[in-house]
C-alpha positions as CSV (number, residue, x, y, z in Angstrom):
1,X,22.4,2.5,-19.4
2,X,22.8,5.8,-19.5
3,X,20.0,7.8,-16.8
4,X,17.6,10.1,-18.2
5,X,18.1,13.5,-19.1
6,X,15.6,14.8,-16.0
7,X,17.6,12.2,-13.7
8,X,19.7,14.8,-11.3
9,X,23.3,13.5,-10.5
10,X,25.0,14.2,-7.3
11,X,27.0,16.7,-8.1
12,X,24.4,18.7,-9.9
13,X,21.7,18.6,-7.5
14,X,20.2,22.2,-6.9
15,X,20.0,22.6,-2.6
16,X,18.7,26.0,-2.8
17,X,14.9,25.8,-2.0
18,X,15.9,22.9,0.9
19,X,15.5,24.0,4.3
20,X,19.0,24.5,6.1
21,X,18.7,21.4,8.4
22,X,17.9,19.3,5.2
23,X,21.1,21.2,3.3
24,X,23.3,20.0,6.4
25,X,21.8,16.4,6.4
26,X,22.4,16.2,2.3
27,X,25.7,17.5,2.5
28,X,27.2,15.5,4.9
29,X,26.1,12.4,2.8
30,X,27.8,13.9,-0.4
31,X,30.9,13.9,1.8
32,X,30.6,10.6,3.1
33,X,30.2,9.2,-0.2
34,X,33.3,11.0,-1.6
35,X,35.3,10.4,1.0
36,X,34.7,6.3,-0.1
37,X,35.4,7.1,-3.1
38,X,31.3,6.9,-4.7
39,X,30.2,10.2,-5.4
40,X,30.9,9.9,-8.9
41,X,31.1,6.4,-9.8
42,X,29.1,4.3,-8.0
43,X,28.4,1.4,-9.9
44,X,32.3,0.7,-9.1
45,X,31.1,-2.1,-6.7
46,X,30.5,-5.1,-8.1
47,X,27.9,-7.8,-7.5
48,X,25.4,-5.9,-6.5
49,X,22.0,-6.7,-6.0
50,X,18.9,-6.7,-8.7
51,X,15.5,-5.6,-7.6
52,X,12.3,-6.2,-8.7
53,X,9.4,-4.3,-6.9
54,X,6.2,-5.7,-7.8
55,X,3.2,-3.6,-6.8
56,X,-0.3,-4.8,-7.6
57,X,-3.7,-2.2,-7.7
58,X,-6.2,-2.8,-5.0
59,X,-5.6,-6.6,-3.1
60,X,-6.4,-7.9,0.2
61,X,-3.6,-9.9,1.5
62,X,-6.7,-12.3,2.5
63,X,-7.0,-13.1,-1.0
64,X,-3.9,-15.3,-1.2
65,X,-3.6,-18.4,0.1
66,X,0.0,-17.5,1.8
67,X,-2.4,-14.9,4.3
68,X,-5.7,-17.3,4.3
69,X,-5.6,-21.0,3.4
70,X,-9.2,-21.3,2.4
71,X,-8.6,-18.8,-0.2
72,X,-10.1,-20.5,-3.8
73,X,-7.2,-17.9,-5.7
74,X,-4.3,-19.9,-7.9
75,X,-1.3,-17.9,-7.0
76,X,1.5,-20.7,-7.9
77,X,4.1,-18.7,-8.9
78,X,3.9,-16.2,-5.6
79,X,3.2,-19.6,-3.3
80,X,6.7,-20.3,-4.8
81,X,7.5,-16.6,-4.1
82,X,6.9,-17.4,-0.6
83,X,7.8,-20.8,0.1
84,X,11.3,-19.7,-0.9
85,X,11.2,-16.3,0.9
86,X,9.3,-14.7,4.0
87,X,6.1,-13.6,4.0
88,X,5.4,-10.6,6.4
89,X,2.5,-10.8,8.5
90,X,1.7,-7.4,9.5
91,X,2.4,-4.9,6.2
92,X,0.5,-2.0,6.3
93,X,0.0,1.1,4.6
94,X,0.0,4.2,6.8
95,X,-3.4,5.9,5.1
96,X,-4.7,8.5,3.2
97,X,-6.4,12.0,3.6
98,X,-8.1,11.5,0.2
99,X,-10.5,8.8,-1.3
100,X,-8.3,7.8,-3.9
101,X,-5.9,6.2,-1.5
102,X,-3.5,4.8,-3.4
103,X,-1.9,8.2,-4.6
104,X,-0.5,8.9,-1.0
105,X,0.4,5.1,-0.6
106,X,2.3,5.1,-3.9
107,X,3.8,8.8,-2.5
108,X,4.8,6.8,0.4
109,X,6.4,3.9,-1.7
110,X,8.7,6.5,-3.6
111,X,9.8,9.0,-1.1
112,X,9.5,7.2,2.4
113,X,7.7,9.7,4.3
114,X,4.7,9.5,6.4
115,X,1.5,10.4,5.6
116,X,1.2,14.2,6.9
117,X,4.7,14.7,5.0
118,X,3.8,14.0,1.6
119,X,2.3,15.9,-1.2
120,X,-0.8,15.0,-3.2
121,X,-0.9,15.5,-7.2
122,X,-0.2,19.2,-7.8
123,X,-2.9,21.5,-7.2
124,X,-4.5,19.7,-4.5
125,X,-4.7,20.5,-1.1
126,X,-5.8,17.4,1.0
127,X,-3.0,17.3,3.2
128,X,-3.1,20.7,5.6
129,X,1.0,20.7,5.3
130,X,1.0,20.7,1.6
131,X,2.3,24.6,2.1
132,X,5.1,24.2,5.1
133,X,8.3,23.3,3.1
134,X,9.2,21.9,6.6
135,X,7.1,19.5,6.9
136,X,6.4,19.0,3.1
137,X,9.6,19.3,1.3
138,X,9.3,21.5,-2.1
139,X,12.0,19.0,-3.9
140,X,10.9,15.9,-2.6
141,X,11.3,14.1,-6.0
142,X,15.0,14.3,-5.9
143,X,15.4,12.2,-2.9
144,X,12.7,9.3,-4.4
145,X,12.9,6.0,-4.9
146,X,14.0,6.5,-9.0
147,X,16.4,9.6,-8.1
148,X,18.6,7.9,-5.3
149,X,18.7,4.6,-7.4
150,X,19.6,6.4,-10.4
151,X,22.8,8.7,-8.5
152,X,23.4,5.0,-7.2
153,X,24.7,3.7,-10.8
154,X,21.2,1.4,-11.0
155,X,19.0,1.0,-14.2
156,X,15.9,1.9,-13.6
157,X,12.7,0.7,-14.9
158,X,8.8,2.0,-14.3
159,X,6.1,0.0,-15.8
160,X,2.6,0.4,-13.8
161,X,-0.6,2.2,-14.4
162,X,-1.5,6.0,-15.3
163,X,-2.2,8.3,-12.5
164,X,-3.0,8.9,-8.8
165,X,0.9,8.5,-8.3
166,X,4.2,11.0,-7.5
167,X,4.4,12.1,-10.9
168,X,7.4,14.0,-10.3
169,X,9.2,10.8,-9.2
170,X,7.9,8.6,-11.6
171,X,9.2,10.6,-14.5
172,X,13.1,9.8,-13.3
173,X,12.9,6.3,-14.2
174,X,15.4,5.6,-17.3
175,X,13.1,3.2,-18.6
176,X,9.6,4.2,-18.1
177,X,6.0,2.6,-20.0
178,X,3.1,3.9,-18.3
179,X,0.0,2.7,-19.4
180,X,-4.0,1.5,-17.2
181,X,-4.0,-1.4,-18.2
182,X,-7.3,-3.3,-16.8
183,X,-9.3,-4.9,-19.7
184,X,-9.6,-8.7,-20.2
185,X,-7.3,-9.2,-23.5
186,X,-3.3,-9.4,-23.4
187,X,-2.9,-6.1,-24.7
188,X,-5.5,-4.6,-22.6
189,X,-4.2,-6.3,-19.5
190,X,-2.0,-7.2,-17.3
191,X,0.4,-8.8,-19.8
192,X,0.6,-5.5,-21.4
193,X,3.0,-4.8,-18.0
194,X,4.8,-7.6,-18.0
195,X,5.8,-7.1,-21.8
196,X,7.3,-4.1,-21.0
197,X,9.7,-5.7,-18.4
198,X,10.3,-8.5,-20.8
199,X,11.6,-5.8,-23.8
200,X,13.7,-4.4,-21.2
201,X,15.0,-7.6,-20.3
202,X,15.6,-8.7,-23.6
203,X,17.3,-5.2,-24.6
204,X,19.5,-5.6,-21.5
205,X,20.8,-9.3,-22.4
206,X,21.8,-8.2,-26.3
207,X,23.8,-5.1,-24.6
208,X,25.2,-7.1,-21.9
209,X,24.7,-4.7,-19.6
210,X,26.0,-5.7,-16.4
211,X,24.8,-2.3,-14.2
212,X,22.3,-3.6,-11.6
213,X,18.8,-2.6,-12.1
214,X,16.1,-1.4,-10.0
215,X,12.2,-3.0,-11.9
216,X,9.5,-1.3,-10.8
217,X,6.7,-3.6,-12.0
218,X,3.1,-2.4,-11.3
219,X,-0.3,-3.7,-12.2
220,X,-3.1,-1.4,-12.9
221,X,-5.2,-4.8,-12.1
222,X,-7.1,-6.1,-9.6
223,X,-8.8,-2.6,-9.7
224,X,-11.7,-2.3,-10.6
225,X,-13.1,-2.7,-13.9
226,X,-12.1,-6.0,-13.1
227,X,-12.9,-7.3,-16.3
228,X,-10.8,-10.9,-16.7
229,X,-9.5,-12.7,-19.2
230,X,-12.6,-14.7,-20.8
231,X,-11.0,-18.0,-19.7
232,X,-10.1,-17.2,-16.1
233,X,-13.4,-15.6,-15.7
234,X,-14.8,-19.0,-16.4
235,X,-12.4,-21.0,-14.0
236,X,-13.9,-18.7,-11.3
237,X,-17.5,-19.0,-12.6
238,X,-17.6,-15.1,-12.6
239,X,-19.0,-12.6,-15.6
240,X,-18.4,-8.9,-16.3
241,X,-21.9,-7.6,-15.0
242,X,-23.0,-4.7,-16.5
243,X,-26.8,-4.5,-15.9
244,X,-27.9,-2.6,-12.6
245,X,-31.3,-4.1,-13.1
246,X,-30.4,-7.5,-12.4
247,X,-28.0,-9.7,-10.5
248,X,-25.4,-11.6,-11.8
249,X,-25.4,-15.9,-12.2
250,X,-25.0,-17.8,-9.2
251,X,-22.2,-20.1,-10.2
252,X,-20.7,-22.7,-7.6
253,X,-17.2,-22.1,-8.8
254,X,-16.8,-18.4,-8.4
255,X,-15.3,-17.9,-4.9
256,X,-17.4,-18.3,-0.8
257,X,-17.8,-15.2,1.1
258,X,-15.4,-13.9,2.8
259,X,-16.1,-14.9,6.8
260,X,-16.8,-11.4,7.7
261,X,-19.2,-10.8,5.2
262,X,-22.0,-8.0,5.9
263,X,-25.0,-7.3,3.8
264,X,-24.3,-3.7,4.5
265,X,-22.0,-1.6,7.6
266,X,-24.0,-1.3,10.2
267,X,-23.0,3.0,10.8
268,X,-21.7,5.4,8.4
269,X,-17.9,5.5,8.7
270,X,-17.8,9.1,7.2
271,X,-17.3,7.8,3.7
272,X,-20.3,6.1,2.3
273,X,-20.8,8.4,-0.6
274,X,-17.3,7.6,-2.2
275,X,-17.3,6.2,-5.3
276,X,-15.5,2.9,-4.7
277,X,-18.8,2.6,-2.2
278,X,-21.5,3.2,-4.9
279,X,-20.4,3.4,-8.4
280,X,-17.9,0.0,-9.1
281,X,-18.9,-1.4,-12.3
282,X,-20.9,-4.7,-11.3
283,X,-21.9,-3.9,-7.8
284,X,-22.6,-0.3,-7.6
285,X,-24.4,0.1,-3.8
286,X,-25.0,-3.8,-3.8
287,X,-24.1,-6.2,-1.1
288,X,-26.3,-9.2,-1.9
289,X,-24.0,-12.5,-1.4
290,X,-24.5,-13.0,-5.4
291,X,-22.9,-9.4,-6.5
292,X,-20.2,-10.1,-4.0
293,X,-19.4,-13.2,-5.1
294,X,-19.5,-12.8,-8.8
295,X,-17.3,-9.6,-7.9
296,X,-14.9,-11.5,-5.6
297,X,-14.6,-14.3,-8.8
298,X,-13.8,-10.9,-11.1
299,X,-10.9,-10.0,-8.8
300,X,-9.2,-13.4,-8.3
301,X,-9.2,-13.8,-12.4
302,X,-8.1,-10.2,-12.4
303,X,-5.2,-11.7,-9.5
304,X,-4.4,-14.9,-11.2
305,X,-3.2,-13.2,-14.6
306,X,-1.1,-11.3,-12.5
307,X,0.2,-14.1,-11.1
308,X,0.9,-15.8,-14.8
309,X,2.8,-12.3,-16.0
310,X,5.0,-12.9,-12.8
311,X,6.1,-16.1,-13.3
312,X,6.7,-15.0,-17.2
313,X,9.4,-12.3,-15.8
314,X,11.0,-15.1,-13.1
315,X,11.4,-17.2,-16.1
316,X,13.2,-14.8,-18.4
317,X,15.5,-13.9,-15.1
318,X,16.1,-17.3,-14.4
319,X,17.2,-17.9,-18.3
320,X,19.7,-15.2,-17.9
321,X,21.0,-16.2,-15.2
322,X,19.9,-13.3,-13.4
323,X,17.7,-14.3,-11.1
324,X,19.6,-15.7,-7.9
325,X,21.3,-11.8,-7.2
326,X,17.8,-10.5,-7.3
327,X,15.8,-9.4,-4.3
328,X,12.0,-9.7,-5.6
329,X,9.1,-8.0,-3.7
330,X,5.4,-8.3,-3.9
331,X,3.1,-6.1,-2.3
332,X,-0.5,-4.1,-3.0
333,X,-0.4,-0.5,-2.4
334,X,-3.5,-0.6,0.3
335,X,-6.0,-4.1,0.7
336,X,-9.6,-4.2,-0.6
337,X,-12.8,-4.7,1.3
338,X,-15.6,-6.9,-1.9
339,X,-18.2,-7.4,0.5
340,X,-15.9,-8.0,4.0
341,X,-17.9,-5.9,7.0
342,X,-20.9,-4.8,4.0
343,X,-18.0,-2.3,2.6
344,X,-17.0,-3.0,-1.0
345,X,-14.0,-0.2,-1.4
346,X,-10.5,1.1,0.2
347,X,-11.5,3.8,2.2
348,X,-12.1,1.8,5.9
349,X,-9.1,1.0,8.8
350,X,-10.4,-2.9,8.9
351,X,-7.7,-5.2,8.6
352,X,-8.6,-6.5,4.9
353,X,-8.0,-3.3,3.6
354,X,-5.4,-1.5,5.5
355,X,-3.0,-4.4,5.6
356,X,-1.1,-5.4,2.5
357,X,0.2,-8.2,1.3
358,X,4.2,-8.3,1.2
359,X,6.5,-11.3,0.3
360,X,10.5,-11.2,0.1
361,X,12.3,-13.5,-1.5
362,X,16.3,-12.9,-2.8
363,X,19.7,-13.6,-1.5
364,X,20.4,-14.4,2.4
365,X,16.4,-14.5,2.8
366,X,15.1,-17.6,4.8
367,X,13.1,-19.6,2.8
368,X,9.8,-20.6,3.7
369,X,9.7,-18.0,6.3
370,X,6.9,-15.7,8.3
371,X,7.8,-12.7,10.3
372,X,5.2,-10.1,12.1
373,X,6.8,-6.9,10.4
374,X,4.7,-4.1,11.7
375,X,6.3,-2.4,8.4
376,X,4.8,0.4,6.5
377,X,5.0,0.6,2.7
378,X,7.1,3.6,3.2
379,X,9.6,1.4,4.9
380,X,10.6,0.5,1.4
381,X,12.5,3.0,0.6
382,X,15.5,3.0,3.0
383,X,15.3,-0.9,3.2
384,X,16.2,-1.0,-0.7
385,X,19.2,1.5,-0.4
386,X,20.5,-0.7,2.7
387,X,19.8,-3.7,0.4
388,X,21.8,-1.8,-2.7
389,X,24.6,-0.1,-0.1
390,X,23.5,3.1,-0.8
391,X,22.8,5.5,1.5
392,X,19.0,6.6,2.2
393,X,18.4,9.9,1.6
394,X,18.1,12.5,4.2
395,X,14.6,12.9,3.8
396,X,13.1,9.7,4.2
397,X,11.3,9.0,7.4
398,X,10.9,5.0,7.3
399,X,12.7,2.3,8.8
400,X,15.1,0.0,7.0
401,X,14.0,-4.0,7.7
402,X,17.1,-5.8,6.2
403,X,17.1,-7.1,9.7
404,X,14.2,-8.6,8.9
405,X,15.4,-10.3,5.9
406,X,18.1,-11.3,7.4
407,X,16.2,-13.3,9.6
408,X,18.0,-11.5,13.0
409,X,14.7,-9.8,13.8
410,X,10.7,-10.2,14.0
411,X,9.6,-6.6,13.9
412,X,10.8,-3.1,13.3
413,X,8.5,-1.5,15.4
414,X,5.9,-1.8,18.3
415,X,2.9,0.6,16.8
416,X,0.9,1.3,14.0
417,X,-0.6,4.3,13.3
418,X,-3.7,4.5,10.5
419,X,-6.0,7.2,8.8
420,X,-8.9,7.7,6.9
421,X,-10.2,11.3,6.2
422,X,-10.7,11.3,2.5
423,X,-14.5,12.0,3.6
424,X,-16.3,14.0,6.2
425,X,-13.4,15.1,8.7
426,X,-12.1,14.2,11.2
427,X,-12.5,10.5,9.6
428,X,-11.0,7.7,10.7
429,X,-8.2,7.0,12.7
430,X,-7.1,3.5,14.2
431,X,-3.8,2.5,15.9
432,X,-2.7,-1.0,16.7
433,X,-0.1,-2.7,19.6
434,X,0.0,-6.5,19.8
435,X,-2.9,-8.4,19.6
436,X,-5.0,-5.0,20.8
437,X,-6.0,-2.1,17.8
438,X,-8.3,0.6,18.3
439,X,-10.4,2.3,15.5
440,X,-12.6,5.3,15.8
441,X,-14.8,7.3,13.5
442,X,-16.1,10.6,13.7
443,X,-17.9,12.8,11.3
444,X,-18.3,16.3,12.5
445,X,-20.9,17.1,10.0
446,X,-23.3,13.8,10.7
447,X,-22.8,14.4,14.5
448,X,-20.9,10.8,14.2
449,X,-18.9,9.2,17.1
450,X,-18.1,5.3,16.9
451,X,-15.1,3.6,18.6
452,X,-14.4,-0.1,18.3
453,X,-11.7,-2.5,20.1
454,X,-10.6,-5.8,19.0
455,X,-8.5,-8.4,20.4
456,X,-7.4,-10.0,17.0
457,X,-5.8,-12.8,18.3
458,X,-8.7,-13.9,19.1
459,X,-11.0,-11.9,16.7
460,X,-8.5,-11.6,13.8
461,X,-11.6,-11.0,11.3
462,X,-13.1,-8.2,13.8
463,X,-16.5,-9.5,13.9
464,X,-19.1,-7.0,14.9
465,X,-22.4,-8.0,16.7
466,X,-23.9,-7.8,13.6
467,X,-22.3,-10.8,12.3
468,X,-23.9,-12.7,15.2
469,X,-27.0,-12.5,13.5
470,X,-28.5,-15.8,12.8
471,X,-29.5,-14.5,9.0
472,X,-25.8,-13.1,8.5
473,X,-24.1,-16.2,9.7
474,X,-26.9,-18.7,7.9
475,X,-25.2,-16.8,4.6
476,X,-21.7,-16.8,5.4
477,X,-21.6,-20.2,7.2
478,X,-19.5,-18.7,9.9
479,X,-20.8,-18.8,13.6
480,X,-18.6,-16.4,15.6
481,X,-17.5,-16.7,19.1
482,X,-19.3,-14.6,21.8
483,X,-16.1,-12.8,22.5
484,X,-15.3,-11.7,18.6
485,X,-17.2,-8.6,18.7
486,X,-16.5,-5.0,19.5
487,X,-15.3,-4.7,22.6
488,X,-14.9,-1.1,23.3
489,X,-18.4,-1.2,25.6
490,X,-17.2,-3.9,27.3
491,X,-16.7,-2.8,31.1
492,X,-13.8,-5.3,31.3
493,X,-12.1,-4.3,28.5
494,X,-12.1,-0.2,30.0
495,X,-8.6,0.2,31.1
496,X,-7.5,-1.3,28.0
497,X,-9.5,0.9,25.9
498,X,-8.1,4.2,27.8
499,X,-4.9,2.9,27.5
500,X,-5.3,2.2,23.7
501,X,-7.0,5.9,23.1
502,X,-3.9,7.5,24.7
503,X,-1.4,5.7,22.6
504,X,-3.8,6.5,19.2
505,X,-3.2,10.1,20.7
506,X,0.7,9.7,21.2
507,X,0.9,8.8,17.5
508,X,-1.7,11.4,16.2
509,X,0.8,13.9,17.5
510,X,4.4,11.9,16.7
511,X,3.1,12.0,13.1
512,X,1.8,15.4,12.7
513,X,-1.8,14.8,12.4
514,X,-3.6,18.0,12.1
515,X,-7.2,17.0,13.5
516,X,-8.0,15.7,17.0
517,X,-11.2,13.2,17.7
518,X,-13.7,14.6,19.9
519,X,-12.4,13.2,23.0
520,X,-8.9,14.1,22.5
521,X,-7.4,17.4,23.5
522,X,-7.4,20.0,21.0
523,X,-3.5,21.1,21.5
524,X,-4.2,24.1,20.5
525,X,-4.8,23.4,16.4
526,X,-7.0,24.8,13.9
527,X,-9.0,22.5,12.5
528,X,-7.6,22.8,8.5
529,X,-10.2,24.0,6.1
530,X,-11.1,21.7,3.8
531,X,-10.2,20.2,0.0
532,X,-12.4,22.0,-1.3
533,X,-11.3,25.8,-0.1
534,X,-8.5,27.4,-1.1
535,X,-5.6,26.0,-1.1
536,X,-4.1,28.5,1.0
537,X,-6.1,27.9,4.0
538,X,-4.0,25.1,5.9
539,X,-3.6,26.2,10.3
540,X,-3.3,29.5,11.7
541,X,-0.8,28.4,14.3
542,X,2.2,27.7,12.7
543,X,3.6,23.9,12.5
544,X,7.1,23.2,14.2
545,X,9.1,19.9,13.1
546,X,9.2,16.7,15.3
């Protein structure tokens, strides 16, 4: 296959508006590669790897029996995913500075940066660094996931849904059929994605075309409108409610409450206005147990198509012989709350919604296997060049976890780092060591200030006191310990707490965050101006690289 005419080759790459350090870095790779020989040619190798990245819109990892047993969601085709594979425990997604959070996940995905070094779509400003070329490279899309895979002699292939994405990266896929995709018909739906990975399929088994490709399969399901298919809507007992007046059926099929249900979170977290929060199709601002559950039966019909257009593609693989030199990811690009803590959207640090779900499965990958992780989506990136044997570019930022997959390690790193500030700033901003993680709020403008501690060994659900009342747990059936709670009050729990608040302020500063929480130091910054003002306005101080 022959790339795309915006595709930029090694040798024709422009360098010009890189920063020197970033020249240097490129340059020496180009020399590397030539002197092996694979500068110009490198599909030369043979046998190399297939992959197929499979990204879903908007799902909890707790929605899948692989992450929560008692999960009512018929998933066969990834339970096979991951009883032949490994199934990462602790995949996260690093945050977002904006409230539609999967555009700087998906950045993430595609260039593997962090989250202050990424852009937003053009002409927006959330991110303060958007202007330093530093910290924020200018040609960023050259050294994405499509680019490097392309100079790499891969086929590459982009189905997935229309915007809040790297646009400028997604355009350098050879093969590319963009489309939202979330009604409750074939061509509406989710099987409107698969279908274009089966044409491509089918085009590449008539050419015989023996390049290795790189799939790119996205969903533009479970996000909301979640509006099924007619007959798995019924196998969850769920409907497409569209009256605000009333609330939907009760139905015994359509899926429990999740065990940390709230009828509402008990503080603002300095997003409660955001749409996902207010104005979802079918709940709106309502937490009663029927909305959520009808909602929750909406997303797993929504989650089982997906699941059927999966196993459509394994098929067709497996029928061309294909499929045992394919590595085969599945992932979400952030979690979802549907009732879990009283918050119905993306834009919270709890557990359900900034994990992700992530399962492995391909060549030399222990079947039937679990590790912890601690990866970020952005880790992606240089794990599928060290999976192809090409080389990551020089701007990526994430850690490769073929060890991982190799089964000769448990976890790439020690500490995870979070964000939420799509709202009123400084947001949210959580970081997480062992069983201990640490989330605090703040809202400048509401005179907010909330801090929570959880053990989740022992709280992995991070109950709050309010789901020790007697009318919350007669709902959800579940009677929590008397240790699951917040423990940041706790006078036993202080030195764990201060040593949990200094290591949230180690990473604020490893990672470039601009803002500081009220009890952190101010180092000296500028709080950024917001969104909203010009674009121009980021820090007065200027921003030196890590």
């Amino acid at each position: 296959m022959q790339a795309p005419s915006q595709a930029i080759t090694r040798s024709t790459m422009p360098l010009i508006q890189l920063n020197p350090s970033m020249k240097f870095a490129f340059l020496l790779i180009l020399l590397s590669l030539a002197a092996q020989g694979l500068t110009q040619d490198a599909s030369a190798a043979e046998n190399r790897p297939n992959i197929l990245f499979i990204i879903a819109d908007d799902q909890s990892p707790f929605d899948l029996k692989v992450y929560n047993p008692d999960s009512t969601l018929q998933t066969p085709h990834l339970d096979a995913l991951a009883a032949g594979g490994m199934v990462f425990d602790a995949a996260h997604h690093m945050g977002a500075w904006t409230g539609g959070v999967c555009t700087p996940s998906r950045h993430m995905v595609m260039s593997g940066r962090t989250l202050w070094h990424i852009p937003n779509k053009p002409g927006r400003v959330n991110n303060p660094h958007i202007t330093n070329p530093v910290l924020v490279p200018p040609d960023l899309a050259a050294f994405t996931l499509p680019a490097v895979f392309n100079r790499g002699g891969y086929d590459t292939v982009r189905t997935c849904k229309n915007g809040n994405s790297f646009e400028a990266a997604n355009k350098l896929f050879a093969v590319r059929s963009d489309k939202t995709r979330r009604g409750g018909t074939d061509e509406t739906g989710s099987a409107w994605h698969a279908e274009q990975v089966l044409d491509y399929l089918k085009e590449r088994e008539a050419s015989k075309d023996a390049d290795p490709f790189l799939i790119y399969f996205g969903f533009s399901h479970p996000h909301d409108v979640r509006d099924g298919k007619p007959e798995l809507l019924a196998k969850y007992g769920a409907v497409n409610h569209t009256d605000k007046s009333v609330l939907p059926p009760a139905d015994s099929r359509q899926p429990p409450l999740p065990p940390n249900y709230l009828p509402g979170h008990p503080f603002d977290n300095t997003h409660m206005t955001v749409r996902d929060e207010v104005n979802v199709s079918g709940v709106w601002n309502k937490r009663d147990p029927r909305t959520i559950r009808n909602e929750l039966g909406r997303e797993f019909a929504c989650s089982e198509n997906i699941d059927i257009q999966i196993g459509r593609v394994l098929e067709k693989l497996e029928a061309m012989g294909e499929l045992d030199n394919t590595y085969i990811f599945y992932t979400a690009d952030h979690g979802m709350a549907i009732g879990r803590h009283g918050l119905q959207g993306k834009q919270n640090l709890y557990e359900h919604t900034w994990r992700v779900p992530f399962i492995a499965k391909g060549p030399g990958i222990p079947s039937n296997s679990h590790v912890t992780g601690n990866i970020y989506l952005l880790d992606v990136l240089p794990t599928l060049c060290d999976l192809a044997g090409i080389d990551s570019p020089p701007t990526t930022e994430g850690t490769s976890f073929k060890p991982l997959l190799e089964g000769n390690s448990d976890s790439v790193r020690d500490v995870l780092y979070g964000v939420y500030c799509g709202g009123a700033k400084p947001g949210m901003r959580c970081v997480k060591q062992g069983d201990w993680k640490l989330i605090k709020y703040e809202s400048s403008k509401e005179n907010l200030r909330e801090t929570q501690l959880f053990n989740l060994a022992e709280n992995p659900h991070e109950f709050l006191q309010q789901h020790h009342d007697p009318n919350v747990m007669a709902v959800s059936g579940i009677k929590p310990s008397e240790s699951q709670t917040n423990l940041a009050d706790d006078p036993r729990f202080a030195v764990k707490l201060a040593e949990m608040e200094a290591l949230l302020l180690a990473e604020m500063r490893r990672h470039d965050d601009p803002y500081r929480m009220w009890n952190q130091p101010d180092d000296g910054l500028t709080p950024p101006a917001r969104a909203s003002d010009s674009g121009t306005k980021t820090r007065k101080r200027p921003i030196k690289a890590r």
